[in-house]
C-alpha positions in Angstrom: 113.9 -35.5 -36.7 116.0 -35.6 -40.2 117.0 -39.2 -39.3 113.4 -40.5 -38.9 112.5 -39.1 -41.9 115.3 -41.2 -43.1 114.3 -44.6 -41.6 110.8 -44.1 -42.0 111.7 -43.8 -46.1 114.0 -46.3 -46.9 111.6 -49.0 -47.4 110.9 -51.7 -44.6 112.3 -50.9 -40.9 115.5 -52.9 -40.1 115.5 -55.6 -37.7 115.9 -55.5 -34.0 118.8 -56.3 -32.3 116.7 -58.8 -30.5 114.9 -60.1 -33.4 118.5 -60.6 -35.1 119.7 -62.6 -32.4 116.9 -64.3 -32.3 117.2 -65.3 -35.8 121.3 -66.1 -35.0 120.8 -68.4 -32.0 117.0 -70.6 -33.7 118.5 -73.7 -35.9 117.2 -72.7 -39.7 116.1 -69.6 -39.4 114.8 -68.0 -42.5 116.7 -64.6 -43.5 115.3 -64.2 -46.8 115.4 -60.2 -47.4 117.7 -59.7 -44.3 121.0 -60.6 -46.2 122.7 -58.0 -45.1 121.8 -58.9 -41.5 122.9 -62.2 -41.9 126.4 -61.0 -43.1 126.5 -58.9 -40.1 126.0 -62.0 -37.6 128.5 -63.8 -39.4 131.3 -60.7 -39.1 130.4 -60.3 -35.2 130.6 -63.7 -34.4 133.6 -64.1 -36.0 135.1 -61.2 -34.1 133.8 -62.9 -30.8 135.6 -66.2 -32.1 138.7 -64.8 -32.4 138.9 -62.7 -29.3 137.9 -66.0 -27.3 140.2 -68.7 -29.1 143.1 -66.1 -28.5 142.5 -66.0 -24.9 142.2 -69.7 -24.6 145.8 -70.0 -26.8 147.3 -67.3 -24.5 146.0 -69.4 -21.4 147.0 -72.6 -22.5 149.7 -71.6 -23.8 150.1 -72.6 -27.4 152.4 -70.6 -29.6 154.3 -71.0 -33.4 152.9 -72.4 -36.4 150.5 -75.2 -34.4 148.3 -72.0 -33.0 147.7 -70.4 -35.9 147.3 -73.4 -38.3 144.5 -74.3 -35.4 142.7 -70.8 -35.7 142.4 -71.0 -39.1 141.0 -74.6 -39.0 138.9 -73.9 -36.2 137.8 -70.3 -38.0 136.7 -71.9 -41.0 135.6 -74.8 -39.6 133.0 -73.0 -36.6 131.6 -70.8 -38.9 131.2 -73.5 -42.3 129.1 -75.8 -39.8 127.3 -72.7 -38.3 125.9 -71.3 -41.5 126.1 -74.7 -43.3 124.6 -77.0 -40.6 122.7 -74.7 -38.3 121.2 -71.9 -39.9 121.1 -74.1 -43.1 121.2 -70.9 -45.9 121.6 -71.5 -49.5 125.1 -70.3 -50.3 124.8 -68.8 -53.7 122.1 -66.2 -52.5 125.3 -64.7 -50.7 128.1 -65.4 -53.3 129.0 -68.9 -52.5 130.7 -70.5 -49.6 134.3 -68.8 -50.6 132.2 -65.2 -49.4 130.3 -66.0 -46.3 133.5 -68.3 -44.7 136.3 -64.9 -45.9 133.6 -62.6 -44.2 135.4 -60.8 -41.1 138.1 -63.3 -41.3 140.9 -60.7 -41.4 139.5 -58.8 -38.4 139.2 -61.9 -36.5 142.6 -62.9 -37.4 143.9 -59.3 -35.9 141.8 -59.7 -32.9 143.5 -63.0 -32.4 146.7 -61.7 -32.5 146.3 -59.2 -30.4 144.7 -61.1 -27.5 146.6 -64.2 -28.1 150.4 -61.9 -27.7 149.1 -60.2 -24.5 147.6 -63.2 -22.6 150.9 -65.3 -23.8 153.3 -63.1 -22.8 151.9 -61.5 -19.6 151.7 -65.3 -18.5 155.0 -66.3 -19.9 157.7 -63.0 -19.3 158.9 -60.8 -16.9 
């Protein structure tokens, strides 16, 4: 009861999880007023990016400087053309292009890892 008095008071109720991916998945969507939103489908997706590319190195297998030079490119490059090209969103309203392509990149990067060394070397060792 104390949290709907909470939601019901902090202004305009917050998207749907269906309304957001709505939103993620429509070529130029508008998110004006959901910025926060938008950041969020950027740091998920990114996380789901990183967890499949590791897979696919672990599978392939690719390993040393080559995989993780390709991460990053692929990283940086997915998510530049996604919110550049796709959703089409004027950069500045979020900081510039530096913040929305940085956004979750860490976590991704860990995720990567951690997927990447256990697929490789369940494959590759005894």
């Amino acid at each position: 009861m104390k949290s709907e008095s909470l939601l019901s008071s902090s202004g305009p109720s917050p998207l749907g999880f269906y309304d957001i991916l709505s939103r993620a998945t429509t070529a130029k969507s508008s998110w004006a007023g959901a910025n926060e939103e938008f950041l969020d489908v950027i740091y998920w997706g990114r996380q789901f990016l990183g967890l499949f590319l590791g897979l696919i190195w672990g599978l392939i297998p690719l390993y040393g400087f080559l995989g993780l030079a390709l991460f990053a490119l692929l990283n940086f490059g997915i998510v530049y053309c996604y919110f550049a090209g796709f959703i089409g969103i004027d950069e500045e309203e979020y900081g510039g292009v530096w913040e929305l392509t940085k956004e979750g990149f860490a976590t991704s990067f860990a995720g990567f890892l951690v997927i990447w060394i256990i697929i490789y070397s369940g494959l590759n060792f005894d």
